[in-house]
N, C-alpha and C positions, 0 to 999 in steps of 0.2 A: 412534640408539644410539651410532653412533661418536662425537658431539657430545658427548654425556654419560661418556663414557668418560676423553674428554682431558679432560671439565670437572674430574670427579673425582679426574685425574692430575694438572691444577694445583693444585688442592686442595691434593690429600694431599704436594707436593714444595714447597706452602708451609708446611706447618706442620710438614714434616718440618725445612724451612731455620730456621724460627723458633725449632723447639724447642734446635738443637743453638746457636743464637745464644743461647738463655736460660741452656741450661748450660754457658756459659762464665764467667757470674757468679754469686757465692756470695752474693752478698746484694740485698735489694729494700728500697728506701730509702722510706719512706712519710712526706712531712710532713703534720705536724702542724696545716697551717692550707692548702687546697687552692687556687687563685691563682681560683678561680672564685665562691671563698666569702669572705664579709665576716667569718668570725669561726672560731676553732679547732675543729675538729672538729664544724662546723656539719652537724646531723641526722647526727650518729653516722658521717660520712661515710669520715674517717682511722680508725677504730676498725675500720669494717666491714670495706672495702679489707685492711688490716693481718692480720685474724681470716682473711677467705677466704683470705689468699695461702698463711698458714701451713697452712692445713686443705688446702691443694694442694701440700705438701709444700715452699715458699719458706719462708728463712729473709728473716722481714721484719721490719724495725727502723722504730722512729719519727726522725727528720730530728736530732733534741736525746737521742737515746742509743745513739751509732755505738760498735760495739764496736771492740777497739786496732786492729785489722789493718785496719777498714775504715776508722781515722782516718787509719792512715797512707800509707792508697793507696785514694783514694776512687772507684777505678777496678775492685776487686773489687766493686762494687753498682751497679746501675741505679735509677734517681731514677723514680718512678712520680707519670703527673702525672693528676689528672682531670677532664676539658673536659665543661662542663655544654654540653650542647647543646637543651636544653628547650623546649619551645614550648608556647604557650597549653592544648594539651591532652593534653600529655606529657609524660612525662620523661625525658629521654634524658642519658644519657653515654657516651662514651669514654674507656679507660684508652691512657695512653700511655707505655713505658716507653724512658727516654734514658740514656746510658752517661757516663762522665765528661766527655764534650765537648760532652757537649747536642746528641748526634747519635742520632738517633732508630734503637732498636733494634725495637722491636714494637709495634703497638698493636692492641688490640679489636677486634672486631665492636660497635656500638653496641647499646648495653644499653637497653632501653624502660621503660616499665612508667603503666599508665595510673590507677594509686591516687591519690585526690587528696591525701590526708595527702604533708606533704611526707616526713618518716623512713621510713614506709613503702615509699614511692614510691622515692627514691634507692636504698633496701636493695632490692628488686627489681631496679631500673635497674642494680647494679653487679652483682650475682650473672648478669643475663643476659647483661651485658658481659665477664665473666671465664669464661663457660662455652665462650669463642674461645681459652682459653690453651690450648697444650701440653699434653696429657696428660704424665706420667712423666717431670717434671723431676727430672732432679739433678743437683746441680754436679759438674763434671766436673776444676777447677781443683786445684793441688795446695794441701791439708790442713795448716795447721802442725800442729808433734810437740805441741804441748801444748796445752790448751783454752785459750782467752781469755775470762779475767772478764769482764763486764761491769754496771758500773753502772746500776741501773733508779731510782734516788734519785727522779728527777724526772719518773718515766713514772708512779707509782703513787701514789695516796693515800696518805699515812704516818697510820696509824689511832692508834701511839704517838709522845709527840716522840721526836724523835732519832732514831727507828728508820728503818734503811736496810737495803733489799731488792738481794742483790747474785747477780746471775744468769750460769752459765754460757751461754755463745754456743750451744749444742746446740740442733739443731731440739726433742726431745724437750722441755727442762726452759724454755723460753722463754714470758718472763710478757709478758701483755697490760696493757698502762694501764688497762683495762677492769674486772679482776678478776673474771673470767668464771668463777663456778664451777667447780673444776676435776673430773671424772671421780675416783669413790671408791667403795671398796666398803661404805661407808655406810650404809643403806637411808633414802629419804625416813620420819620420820616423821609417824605418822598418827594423828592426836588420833581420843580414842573422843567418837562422838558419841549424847548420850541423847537420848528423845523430848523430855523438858524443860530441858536445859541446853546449848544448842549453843552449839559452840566459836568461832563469829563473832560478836564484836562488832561490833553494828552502828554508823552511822554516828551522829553524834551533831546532824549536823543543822553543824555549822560547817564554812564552806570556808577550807581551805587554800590560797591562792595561791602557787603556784612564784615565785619570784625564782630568774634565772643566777645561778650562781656558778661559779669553777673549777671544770672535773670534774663537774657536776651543778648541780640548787638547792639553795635553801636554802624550806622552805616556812613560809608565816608566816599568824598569823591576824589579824585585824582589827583587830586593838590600833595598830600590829602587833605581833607577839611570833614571834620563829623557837620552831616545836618541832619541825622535824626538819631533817637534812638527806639528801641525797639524790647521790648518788656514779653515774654511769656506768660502763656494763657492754658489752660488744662485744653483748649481747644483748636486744634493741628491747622497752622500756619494764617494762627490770627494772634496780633499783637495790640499791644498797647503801644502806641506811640507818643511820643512827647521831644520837642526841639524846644530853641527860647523864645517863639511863636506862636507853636503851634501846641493843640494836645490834643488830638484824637486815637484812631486804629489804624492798623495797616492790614490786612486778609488780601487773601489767593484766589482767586476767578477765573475761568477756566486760559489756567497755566497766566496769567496774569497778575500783576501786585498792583494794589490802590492804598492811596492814602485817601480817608474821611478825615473831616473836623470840620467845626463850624469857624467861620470869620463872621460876627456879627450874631443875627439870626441867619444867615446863607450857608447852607450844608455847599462844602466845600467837596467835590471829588478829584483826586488827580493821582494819573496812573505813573507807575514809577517800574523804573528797571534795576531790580536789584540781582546782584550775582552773592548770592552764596556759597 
């Protein structure tokens, strides 16, 4: 009993030391391409990372959109790194976070997860690795008197030319690259459906092939010919879609892909076969 009592008390006086080390910085710096991956935000990796820290009340920036105060003293943020530790039948990571001297402030409990999809697998892997932070961060540093703009220019897909997206630094109004649906008092609608006319178009029997592209694919059929494309979301295997027609989403149902969008006021559903 007394074993377990000092276990408990190193414990709890480490994450008590860790948490007040995290609320001494005001920002967590996420790049955009992770030193462990061949390519930008490979399996939704910096997207995921970025979503949780914010949903755990960090104000977290992509690496290419530092707001002014953290350009000019890159010492209010800590640089978040993530060390794939993976083996034949797992997958493992650790988060690691370093302060402006590349002096290591905190890092994880290693995160598992034995899904063999690699997206799903990583998004597992890092939620279990980040479920080690600090409860009840908040910076603790002093406040400037005024907000700081910040430019999202090149965190976001620009749907019109020219259009730029320009974001106050506030935990509250802070956008993701992902364009993650935001919370509305909206209500989903919900197509009526008759015994003879249901609202799912079915597949037409052509596969669509994903090609990468920036931010998502582009999906093409056999010709080839693109008829859509397909935009990333912080939220695993739902997209943004838009062709020179259409603009809705594209999401995964059980092991099936749909495209929504409206034509008119008529929510449009039809299922589509893509190979990635």
């Amino acid at each position: 009993m007394k074993i377990v009592l000092t276990y408990l008390f190193i414990i709890s006086s480490y994450i008590g030391m860790a948490q007040q080390q995290l609320n001494d910085y005001k920002y967590i710096i996420v790049p955009k391409k992770f030193d462990s991956f061949k390519k930008e935000n490979q399996y939704q990796t910096s997207t995921m990372v970025k979503f949780r820290l914010v949903q755990k009340n960090f104000t977290a920036v992509y690496d290419d959109s530092l707001p002014e105060d953290l350009l000019l003293n890159r010492c209010l943020g800590l640089t978040i790194d993530l060390e794939d530790l993976s083996g034949m039948l797992s997958t493992k990571v650790k988060l690691v976070f370093k302060d402006c001297s590349s002096r290591q402030v905190f890092e994880t409990e290693i995160g598992r997860s034995s899904a063999k999809e690699f997206k799903p697998a990583y998004k597992e892997a890092i939620d279990n690795a980040l479920m080690s932070l600090p409860l009840d961060y908040k910076y603790k540093g002093k406040e400037p008197s005024t907000p700081i703009k910040v430019s999202f220019k090149n965190d976001v897909k620009k749907l019109e030319q020219k259009r730029i997206v320009e974001q106050k630094s506030t935990r509250e109004e802070q956008s993701f690259k992902s364009l993650e649906p935001k919370p509305s008092q909206i209500k989903k609608a919900v197509p009526v459906i008759s015994n003879h006319n249901s609202p799912i178009a079915k597949s037409n029997g052509a596969v669509l092939y994903a090609q990468e592209i920036k931010n998502g694919f582009q999906l093409v059929d056999s010709t080839p010919k693109i008829q859509l494309k397909v935009f990333l979301t912080s939220i695993s295997d739902f997209y943004i879609a838009k062709s020179d027609d259409k603009d809705g989403i594209v999401y995964s149902k059980n092991e099936k892909w749909f495209l929504e969008y409206y034509k008119g006021e008529e929510l449009i559903i039809e299922e589509l076969n893509i190979k990635f």
